[in-house]
Phi, psi and omega in degrees: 000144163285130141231147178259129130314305243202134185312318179314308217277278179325308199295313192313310173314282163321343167278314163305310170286335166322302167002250154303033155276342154100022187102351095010191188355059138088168189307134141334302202304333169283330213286310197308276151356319175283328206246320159297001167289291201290349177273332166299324174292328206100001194264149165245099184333142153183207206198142173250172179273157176280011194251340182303338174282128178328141184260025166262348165266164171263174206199141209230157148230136153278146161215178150258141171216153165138210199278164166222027158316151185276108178303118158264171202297317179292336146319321164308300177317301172307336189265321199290315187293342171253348157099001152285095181249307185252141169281131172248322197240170197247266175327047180329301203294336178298314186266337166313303176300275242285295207292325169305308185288320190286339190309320190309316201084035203211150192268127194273146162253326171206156168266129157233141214270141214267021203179153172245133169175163118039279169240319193288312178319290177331299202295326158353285198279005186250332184276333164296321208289291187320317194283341189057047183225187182267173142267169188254149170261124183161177191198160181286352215230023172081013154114042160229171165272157183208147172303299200270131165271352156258022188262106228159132203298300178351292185295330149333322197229050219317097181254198186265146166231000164267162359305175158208147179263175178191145194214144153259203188265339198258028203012049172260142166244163162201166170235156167238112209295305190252175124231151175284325191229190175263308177330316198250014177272341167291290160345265169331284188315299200313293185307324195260323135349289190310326206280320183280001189095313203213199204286147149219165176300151169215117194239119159230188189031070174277147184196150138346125189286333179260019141303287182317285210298352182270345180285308180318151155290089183273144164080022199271355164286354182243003179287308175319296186329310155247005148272005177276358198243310190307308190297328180283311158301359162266317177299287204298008164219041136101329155253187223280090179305339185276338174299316157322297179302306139314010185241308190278348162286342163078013185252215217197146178271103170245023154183164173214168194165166165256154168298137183225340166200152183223094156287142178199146159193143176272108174211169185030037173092333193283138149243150187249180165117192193230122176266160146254131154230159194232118165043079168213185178072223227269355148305358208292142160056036182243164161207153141231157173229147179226090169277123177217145175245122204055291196255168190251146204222336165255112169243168171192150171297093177060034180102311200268137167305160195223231186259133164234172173286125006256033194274164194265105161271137187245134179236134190227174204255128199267038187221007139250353190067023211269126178306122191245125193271174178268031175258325204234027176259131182227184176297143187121315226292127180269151212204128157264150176239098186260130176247156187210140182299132158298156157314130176324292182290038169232348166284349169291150171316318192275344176271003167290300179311333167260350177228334175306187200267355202276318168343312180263042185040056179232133187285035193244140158275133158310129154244104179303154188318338178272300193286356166281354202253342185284330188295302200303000000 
C-alpha cells in the first residue's frame, strides 16, 4: 500500500493529479483539505494495487460531478434563494457511496476512483479512509479528468453504471435506479449538479472486485505521485520544473506563451470555452487555442487542429510547472503546454467515438499525439 505520511506527500500527490487532470477534475485546494483533514484525524490516506482486492467484494466508485465554473453573485443569490446556505457535508462523493450501498443492500469492500484531478481523486481517497475500505490505484477513466461518465472504461467494456446515487453538500440526495442510455443517466446526474448550483457527489458502477480489474486503468495513482513529487524536486534544486513534468509524464512540450484571450460560460453543469495563447522563445510569432469542456479537449496551431481528446492536453504555469486547472487560468498568465498519449482503451474505435473531437462536434479526426507532432 502507498501511504501519504506527510502534508508534503499529499500535496506532491495532488498536484500530480491536477495534472493529469487536463484543466479538470476539480480544486486542488479541496483534495489538499481532504486528505490533510484524514491525517488530522490520525488516518493515512493512501492507495492499493487493484490485484491487492479480494475478487468477491464488491467496489464502487465515488466521485464529483457537475460545473468547476467560477461561483458568481448571482449564483449566490439563487442558492440563498433555494435555502442552500449551510454545508452539512465536506465529503459529497462519500455520502453519495454511503446513499448507493444502502439502496444497493451491500458492503463496499474499495473504492475506484472514476477519474484523475485534483479534487476527484484526493475526494476518492477520502471517501475510502470514511469507508474503512482501501482505494485502488487506478481509475476509469485512462490517468485523466474527462466531462461525461460514460466517456469511461466501464462503458468501453460495456459494464453497468446505474443504480447510481448523488448527495450535495447541503444534504439533498436522490438514487437513480434506471436510465434508458448511458448518455441520459449522465444527463439526470448533471441536471442534478446543476440544481444545487456547484460539484456534488455521485457513487456509480458497483462491480465485482475480479469484474474491476478487468476494467480498470492500473497504476495511474502513483503516476499522479510522482509527477507531483518531480515537479516540486526540479524547483528545490533549481531546475525546469516543465521540463521535468514532461519527462516524467513520458509527454511531448507543445507549446509556451501568455493567455492572451479566455472564454468561458457555465451551462448544462458544464463550463465550456476557450483559451488563446500567443507565442514567445522559439514559439515566438505562433498561436494556439485551446477548447474546453470541463477538461480540454481540441486544440490547434495556428489556426490548424492540433492534439485532441483522447490524448491528454495540460496547461502549467510556465516558471513553476504548478498544474493549472480552467476554472483559474486568466489572460496574462504566461503557461507551457503539455501533451501525453492516451491509453490504450481510448485508442479503440470505440473509445475515439467517446471521447474524440467529433463527440464534442468538431468535424476534426483524431490523430494520436505522436503522429500529429511527427507531421509538424
Amino acid at each position: 500500500m502507498t501511504v501519504l505520511k506527510s502534508k508534503q506527500e499529499i500535496e506532491d500527490f495532488v498536484r500530480g493529479c491536477t495534472f493529469l487532470g487536463t484543466g479538470g477534475g476539480g480544486a486542488a485546494e479541496s483534495g489538499v483539505r481532504w486528505l490533510t483533514g484524514l491525517l488530522e484525524q490520525g488516518k493515512t490516506p493512501g492507495f492499493v494495487s487493484a490485484d491487492e482486492v479480494k475478487d468477491g467484494v464488491w467496489t464502487m466508485c465515488c466521485y464529483l460531478m457537475g460545473t468547476i465554473a467560477p461561483e458568481t453573485d448571482e449564483v449566490r443569490r439563487r442558492k440563498e434563494q433555494f435555502g442552500l446556505t449551510k454545508r452539512i457535508y465536506d465529503n459529497m462523493p462519500a455520502e453519495a457511496g454511503k446513499e448507493l450501498a444502502k439502496y444497493a443492500k451491500i458492503d463496499v469492500g474499495a473504492i475506484v476512483p472514476l477519474e484523475i484531478g485534483g479534487g476527484a481523486t484526493p475526494s476518492a481517497l477520502a471517501a475510502g479512509a470514511i469507508f474503512g475500505v482501501p482505494v485502488v490505484d487506478g481509475d476509469y477513466s485512462g490517468g485523466r479528468a474527462i466531462p461525461e461518465v460514460p466517456q469511461t472504461t466501464p462503458i468501453i467494456y460495456d459494464r453497468g453504471m446505474w443504480p447510481m446515487a448523488s448527495a450535495d453538500a447541503y444534504g439533498n440526495r436522490a438514487v437513480i435506479t434506471e436510465a434508458s442510455s448511458f448518455e441520459m443517466a449522465e444527463r439526470m446526474g448533471k441536471m442534478l449538479s446543476a440544481a444545487s448550483f456547484e460539484l456534488v457527489g455521485n457513487a456509480a458502477f458497483l462491480m465485482k472486485a475480479d469484474v474491476m480489474k478487468k476494467t480498470v486503468v492500473h497504476g495511474t495513482l502513483t503516476r499522479s505521485y510522482e509527477i507531483g513529487k518531480a515537479i516540486r524536486r526540479a524547483r528545490e534544486t533549481g531546475k525546469d520544473p516543465v521540463e521535468a513534468a514532461r519527462e516524467t509524464s513520458n509527454g511531448f512540450l507543445l507549446f509556451r506563451g501568455r493567455v492572451t484571450k479566455k472564454n468561458w460560460e457555465s451551462r448544462d453543469g458544464y463550463l465550456w470555452g476557450d483559451h488563446t495563447i500567443d507565442g514567445d522563445g522559439p514559439f515566438a510569432g505562433n498561436t494556439y487555442k485551446i477548447w474546453y469542456k470541463n477538461e480540454n479537449h481540441v486544440t490547434w496551431l495556428n489556426g490548424t487542429p492540433h492534439v485532441t481528446s483522447p490524448d491528454l492536453v495540460i496547461v502549467v504555469d510556465e516558471r513553476t510547472g504548478e498544474p493549472l486547472t480552467n476554472t483559474v487560468i486568466k489572460e496574462g498568465d504566461r503557461v507551457a503546454v503539455i501533451g501525453i498519449a492516451a491509453a490504450e482503451a481510448f485508442t479503440t474505435p470505440k473509445g475515439i467515438d467517446l471521447l474524440g473531437p467529433r463527440h464534442f462536434g468538431f468535424d476534426i479526426d483524431y490523430r494520436p499525439i505522436a503522429e500529429v507532432l511527427k507531421k509538424a
